[in-house]
C-alpha positions as CSV (number, residue, x, y, z in Angstrom):
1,X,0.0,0.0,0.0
2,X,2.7,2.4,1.3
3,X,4.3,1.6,-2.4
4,X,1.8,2.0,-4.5
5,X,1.2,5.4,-2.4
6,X,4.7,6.4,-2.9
7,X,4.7,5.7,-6.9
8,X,1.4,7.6,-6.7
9,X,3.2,10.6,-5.2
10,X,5.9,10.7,-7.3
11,X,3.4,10.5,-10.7
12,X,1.6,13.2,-9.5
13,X,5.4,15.1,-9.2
14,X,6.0,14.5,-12.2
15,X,3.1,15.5,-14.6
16,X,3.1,19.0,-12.1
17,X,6.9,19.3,-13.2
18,X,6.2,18.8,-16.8
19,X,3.3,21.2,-17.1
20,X,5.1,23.8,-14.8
21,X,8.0,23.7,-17.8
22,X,5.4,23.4,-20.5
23,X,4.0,26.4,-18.8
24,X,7.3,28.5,-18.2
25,X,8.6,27.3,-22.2
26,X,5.0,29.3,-23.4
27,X,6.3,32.0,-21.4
28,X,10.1,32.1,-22.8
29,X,9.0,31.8,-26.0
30,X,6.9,34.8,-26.0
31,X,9.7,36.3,-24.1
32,X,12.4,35.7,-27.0
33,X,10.4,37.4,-29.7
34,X,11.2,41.0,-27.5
35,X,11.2,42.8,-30.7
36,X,7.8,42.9,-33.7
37,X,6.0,44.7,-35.9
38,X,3.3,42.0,-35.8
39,X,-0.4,42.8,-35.5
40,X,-2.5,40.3,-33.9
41,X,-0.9,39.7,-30.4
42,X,-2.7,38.9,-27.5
43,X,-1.6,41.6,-24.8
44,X,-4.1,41.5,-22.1
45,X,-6.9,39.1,-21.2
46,X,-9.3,39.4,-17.8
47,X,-11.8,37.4,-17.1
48,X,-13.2,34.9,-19.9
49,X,-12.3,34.9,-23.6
50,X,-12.2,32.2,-26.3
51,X,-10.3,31.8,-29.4
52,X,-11.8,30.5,-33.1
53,X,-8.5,29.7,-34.6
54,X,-9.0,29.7,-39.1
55,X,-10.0,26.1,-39.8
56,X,-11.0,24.8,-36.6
57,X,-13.7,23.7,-35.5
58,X,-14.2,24.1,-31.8
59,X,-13.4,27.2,-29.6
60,X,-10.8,27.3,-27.2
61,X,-9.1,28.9,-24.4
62,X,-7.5,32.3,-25.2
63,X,-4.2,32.6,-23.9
64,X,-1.8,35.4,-22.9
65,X,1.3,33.9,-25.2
66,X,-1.3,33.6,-28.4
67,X,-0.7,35.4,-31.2
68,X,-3.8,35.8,-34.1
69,X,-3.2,34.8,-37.4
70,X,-6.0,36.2,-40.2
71,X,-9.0,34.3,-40.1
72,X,-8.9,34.1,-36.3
73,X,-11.9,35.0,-34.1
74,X,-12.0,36.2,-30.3
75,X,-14.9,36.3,-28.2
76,X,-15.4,37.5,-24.3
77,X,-17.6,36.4,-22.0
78,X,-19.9,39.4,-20.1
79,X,-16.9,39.7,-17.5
80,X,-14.1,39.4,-20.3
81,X,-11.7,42.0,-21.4
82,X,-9.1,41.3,-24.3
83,X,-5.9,43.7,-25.8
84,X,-4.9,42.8,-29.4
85,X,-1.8,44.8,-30.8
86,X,-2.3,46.5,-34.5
87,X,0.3,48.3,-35.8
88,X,2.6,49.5,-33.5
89,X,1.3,52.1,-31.3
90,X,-2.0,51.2,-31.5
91,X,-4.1,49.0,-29.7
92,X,-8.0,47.3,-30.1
93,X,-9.6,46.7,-26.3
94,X,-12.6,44.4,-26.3
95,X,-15.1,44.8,-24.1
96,X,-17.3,41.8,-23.0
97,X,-20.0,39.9,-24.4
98,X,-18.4,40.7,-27.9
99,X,-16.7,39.0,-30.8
100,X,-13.8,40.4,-33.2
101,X,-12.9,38.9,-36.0
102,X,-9.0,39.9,-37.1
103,X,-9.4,39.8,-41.2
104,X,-5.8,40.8,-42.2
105,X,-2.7,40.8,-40.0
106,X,-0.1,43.0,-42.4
107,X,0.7,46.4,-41.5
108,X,0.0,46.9,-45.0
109,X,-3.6,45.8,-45.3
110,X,-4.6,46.1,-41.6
111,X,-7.8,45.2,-41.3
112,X,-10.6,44.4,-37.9
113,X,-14.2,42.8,-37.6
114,X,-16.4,43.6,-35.1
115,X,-19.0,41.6,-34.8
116,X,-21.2,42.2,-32.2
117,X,-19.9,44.0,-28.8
118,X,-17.8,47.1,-27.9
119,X,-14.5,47.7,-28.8
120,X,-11.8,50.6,-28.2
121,X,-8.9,51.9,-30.7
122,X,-6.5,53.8,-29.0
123,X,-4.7,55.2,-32.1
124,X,-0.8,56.1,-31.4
125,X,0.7,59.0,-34.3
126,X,2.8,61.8,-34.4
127,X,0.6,64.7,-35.8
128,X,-0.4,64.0,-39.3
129,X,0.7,60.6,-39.5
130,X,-1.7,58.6,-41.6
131,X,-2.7,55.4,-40.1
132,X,-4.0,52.2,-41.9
133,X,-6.5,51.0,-39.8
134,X,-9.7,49.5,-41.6
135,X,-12.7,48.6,-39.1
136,X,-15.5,46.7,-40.7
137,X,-18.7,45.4,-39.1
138,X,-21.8,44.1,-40.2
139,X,-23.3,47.7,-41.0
140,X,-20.2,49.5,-42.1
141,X,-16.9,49.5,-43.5
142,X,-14.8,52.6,-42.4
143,X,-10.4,53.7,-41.7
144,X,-8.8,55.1,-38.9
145,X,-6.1,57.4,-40.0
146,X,-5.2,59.7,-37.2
147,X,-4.1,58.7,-34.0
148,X,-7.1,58.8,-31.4
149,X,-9.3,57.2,-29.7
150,X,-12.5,55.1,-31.1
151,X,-15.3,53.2,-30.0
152,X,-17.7,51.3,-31.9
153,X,-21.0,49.2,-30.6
154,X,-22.4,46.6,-32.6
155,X,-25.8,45.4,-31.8
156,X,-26.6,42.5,-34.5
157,X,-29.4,42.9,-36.7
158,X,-29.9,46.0,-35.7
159,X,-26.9,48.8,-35.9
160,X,-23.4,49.8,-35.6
161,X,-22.2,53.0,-33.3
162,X,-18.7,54.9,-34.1
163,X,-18.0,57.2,-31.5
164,X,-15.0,59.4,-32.3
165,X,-13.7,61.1,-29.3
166,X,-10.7,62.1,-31.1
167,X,-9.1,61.8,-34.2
168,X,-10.3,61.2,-38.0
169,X,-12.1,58.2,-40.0
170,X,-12.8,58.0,-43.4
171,X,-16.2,56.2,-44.0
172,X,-15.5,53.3,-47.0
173,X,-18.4,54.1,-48.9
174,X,-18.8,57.4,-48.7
175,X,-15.4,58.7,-48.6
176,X,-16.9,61.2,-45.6
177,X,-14.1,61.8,-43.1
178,X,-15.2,62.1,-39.4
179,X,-13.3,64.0,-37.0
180,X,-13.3,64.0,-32.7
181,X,-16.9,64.5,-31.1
182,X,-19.0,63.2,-33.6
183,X,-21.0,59.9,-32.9
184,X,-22.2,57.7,-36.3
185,X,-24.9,55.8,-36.6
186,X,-25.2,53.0,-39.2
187,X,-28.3,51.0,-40.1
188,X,-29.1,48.9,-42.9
189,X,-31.1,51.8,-44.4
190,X,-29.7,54.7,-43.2
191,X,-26.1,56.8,-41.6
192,X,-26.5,59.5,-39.4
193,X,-23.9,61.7,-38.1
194,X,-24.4,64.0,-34.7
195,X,-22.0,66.1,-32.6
196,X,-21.5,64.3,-29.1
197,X,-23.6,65.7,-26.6
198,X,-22.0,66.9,-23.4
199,X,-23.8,64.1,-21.3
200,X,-22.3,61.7,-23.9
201,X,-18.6,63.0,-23.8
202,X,-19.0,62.1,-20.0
203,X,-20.4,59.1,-20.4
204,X,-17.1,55.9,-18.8
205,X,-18.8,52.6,-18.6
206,X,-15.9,49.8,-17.2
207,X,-15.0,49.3,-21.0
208,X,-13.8,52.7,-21.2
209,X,-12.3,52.6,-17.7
210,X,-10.1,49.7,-18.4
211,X,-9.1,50.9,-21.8
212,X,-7.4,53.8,-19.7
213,X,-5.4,51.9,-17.1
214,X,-4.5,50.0,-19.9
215,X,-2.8,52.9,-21.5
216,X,-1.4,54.3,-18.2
217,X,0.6,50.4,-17.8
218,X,1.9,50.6,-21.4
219,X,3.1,54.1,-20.7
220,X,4.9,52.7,-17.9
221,X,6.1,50.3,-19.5
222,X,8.0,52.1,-21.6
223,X,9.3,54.0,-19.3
224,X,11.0,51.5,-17.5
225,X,13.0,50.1,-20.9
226,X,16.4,50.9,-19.9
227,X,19.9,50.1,-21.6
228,X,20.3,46.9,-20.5
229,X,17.3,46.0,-21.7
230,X,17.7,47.5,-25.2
231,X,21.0,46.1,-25.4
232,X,19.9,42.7,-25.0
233,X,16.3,42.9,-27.5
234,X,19.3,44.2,-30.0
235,X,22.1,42.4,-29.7
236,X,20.8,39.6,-32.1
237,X,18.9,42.2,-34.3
238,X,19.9,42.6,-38.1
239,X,16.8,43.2,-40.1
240,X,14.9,46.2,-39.9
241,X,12.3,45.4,-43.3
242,X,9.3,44.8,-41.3
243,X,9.3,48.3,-39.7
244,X,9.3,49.7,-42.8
245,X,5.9,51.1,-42.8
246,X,5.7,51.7,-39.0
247,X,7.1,54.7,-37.1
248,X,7.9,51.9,-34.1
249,X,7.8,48.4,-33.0
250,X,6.6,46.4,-30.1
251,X,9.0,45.8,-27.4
252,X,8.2,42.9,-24.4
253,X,9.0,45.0,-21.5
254,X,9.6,41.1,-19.0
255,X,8.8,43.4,-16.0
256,X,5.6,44.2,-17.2
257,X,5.0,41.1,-18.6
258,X,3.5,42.5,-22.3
259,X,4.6,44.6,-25.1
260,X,4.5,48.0,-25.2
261,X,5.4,50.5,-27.8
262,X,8.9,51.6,-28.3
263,X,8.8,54.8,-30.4
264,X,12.1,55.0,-33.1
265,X,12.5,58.7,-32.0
266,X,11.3,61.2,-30.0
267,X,7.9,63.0,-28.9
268,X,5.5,60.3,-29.6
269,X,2.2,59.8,-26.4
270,X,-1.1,58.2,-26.2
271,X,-3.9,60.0,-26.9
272,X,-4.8,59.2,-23.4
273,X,-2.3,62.1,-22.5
274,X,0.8,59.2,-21.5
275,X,4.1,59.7,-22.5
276,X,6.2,57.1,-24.5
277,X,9.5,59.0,-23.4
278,X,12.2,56.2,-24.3
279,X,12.7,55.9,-27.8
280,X,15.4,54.6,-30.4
281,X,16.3,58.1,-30.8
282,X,17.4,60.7,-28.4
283,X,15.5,64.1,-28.1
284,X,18.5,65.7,-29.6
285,X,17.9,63.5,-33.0
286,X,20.4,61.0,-32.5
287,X,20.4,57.3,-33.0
288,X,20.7,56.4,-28.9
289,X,24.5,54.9,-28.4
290,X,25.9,52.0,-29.3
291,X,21.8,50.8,-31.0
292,X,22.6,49.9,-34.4
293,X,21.1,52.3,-37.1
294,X,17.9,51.5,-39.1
295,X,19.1,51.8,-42.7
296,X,18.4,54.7,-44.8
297,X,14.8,54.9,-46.8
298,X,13.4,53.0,-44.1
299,X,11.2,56.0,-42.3
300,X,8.1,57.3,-43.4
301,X,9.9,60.4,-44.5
302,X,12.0,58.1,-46.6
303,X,14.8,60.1,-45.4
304,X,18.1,59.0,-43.5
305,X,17.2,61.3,-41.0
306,X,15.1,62.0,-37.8
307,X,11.4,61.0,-39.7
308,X,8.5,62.9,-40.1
309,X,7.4,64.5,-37.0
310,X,10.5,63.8,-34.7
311,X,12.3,67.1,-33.1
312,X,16.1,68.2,-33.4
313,X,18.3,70.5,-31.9
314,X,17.2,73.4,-32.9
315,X,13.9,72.6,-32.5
316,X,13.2,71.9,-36.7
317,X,11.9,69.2,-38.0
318,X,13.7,67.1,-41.5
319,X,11.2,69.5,-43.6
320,X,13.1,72.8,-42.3
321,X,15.7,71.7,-43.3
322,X,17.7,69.7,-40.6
323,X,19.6,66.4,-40.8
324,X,21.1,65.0,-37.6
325,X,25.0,63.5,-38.9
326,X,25.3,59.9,-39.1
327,X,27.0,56.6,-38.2
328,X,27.6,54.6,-41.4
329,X,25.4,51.4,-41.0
330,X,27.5,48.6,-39.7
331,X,26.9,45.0,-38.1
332,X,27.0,45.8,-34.3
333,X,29.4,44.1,-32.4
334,X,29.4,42.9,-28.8
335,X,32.0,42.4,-26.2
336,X,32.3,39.4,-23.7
337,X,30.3,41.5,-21.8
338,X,27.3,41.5,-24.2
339,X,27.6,45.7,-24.6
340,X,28.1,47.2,-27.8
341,X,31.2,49.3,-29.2
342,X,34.9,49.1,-27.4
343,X,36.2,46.7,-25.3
344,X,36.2,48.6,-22.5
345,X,32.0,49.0,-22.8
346,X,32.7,52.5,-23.3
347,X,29.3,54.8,-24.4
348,X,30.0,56.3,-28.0
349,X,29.8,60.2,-27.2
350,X,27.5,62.6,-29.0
351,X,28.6,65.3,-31.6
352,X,27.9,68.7,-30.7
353,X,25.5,69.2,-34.5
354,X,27.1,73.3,-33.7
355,X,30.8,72.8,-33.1
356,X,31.1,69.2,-34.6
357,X,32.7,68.2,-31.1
358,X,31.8,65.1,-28.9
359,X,30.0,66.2,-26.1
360,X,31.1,65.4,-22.8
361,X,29.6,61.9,-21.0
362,X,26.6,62.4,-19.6
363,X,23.3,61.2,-19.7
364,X,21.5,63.7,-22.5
365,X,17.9,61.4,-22.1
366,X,14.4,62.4,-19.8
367,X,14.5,60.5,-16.9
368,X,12.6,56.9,-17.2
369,X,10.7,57.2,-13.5
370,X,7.3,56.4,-13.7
């Protein structure tokens, strides 16, 4: 008896070991892809949700570590609450007792179903950045291309509500554009568009709520990227294609436990009114040292250059005229120590863009306290 007890024991030991790796493997995994420009990544999930993966036939369990292909479909349950990245910067919060379908996964041809439920866009863009977000629903096809904020109801059968608290939408069929506090109502017969009353610009149901806490913990998050961090994400990195199109990527911030958006230069925040302060790029337009460079033609400026939007020195922008000097693009090396440049794990200095002379060591960058 005391045998059969003790091989029961140590079965039981076992299976809990090999799930606990199984478990922490998921979690490494996710981990090691620290760096993307992927949409369709689950960043959040509270209370119950559900995944319909493309060819499948049952539902299942939606996980932290999953990441949507096209095709797939998430549902929530009334007390569910699921975060899907889009293109970097922005982010689609679904609220419960709703289904989203992700149609098209490239940055290119970015493209969202709703439908039925509530869902939130917080839109991420330097000033007059066109987005590429398409939003389609059983009512209405429409594109998000400022940054902003965005929520859409979709009662089935019935009609589809766009409220646009800020920002700019282009309606598909129309070619209308919409800007921040008007609400849109589509019906199978019929769109209407109305300025947001005062009573609805207060309106916060828990939807809302948690859409802003979840900005305020990505903020954070970013915040709290330091070098050693960045050194590490980059010290394997040699392609910078996919971030063609973007004006970031998604960085896993393992403190946080979820990606967040790391900016390639300086000035970017949430509509929410957060600040994504660590960037690529100093506020003085200068690759941060020792990161390797992104290539040239790669920003949306196609320049080589701080892109569209970011500040300099002198306060200009690439269109007045400035150009930050540059490293020549080079395969980064690392020391024993894993830091980049000398030996000695010596910071490359800054150029002084006035007197052409390296400035003296010292930390140029905002402070990263929360």
């Amino acid at each position: 008896m005391r045998k059969a007890s003790s091989l029961l024991a140590s079965f039981t030991l076992l299976v809990t070991f090999i799930l606990c790796c199984s478990v922490l493997n998921l979690a490494q995994n996710r981990e090691k892809f620290v760096i993307s420009a992927k949409a369709g990544g689950i960043n959040a999930i509270t209370g119950q949700a559900d995944v319909h993966p493309k060819g499948e036939s049952e539902w299942q369990q939606l996980s932290i570590t999953d990441d949507l292909d096209s095709g797939d479909r998430v549902r929530t349950a009334n007390d569910g609450r699921v975060e899907i990245l889009l293109n970097p910067g922005s982010y689609l919060r679904v609220g419960g007792d709703s289904e989203v379908e992700l149609l098209n996964n490239t940055l290119a041809n970015l493209e969202v179903r709703l439908l039925r439920g509530t869902a939130i866009v917080e839109a991420t863009g330097a000033d007059g950045l066109e987005l590429n977000i398409n939003i389609s629903t059983p009512h209405t096809k429409l594109a998000i291309v400022r940054q902003g904020l965005y929520r859409l109801n979709v009662i089935p059968n019935d009609a589809t509500e766009l409220i646009v608290r800020k920002g700019r939408v282009i309606l598909s069929d129309s070619h209308t554009k919409v800007k921040g506090g008007n609400k849109v109502v589509f019906s199978a017969t019929n769109v209407s568009v109305a300025k947001l009353t005062k009573e609805e610009k207060k309106v916060q149901e828990d939807v809302d709520n948690w859409s802003k806490q979840r900005a305020e913990t990505l903020a954070k998050a970013n915040r709290r990227i330091n070098d050693r961090m960045m050194t590490s994400a980059f010290a394997t990195f040699r392609d910078w294609d996919p971030f063609s199109r973007s004006s970031g990527l998604w960085f896993y911030n393992r403190s946080a436990g979820c990606y967040t958006f790391l900016p390639f230069y300086y000035g970017w925040g949430s509509p929410y009114g957060n600040s994504y302060s660590t960037s690529l790029y100093s506020p003085f337009g200068y690759p941060r040292a020792n990161w390797p460079q992104q290539p040239a033609n790669t920003y949306p400026n196609g320049s080589n250059g701080t892109p569209s939007g970011g500040t300099t020195p002198s306060g200009g922008t690439p269109s007045g005229g400035y150009t930050h000097p540059t490293r020549p693009v080079t395969t980064p090396t690392t020391t024993p120590s894993g830091s980049f440049g000398d030996p000695a794990g010596r910071r490359e200095r800054m150029i002084d863009p006035d007197t052409g002379v390296r400035m003296p060591r010292k930390n140029l960058e905002p402070s990263r306290n929360p």
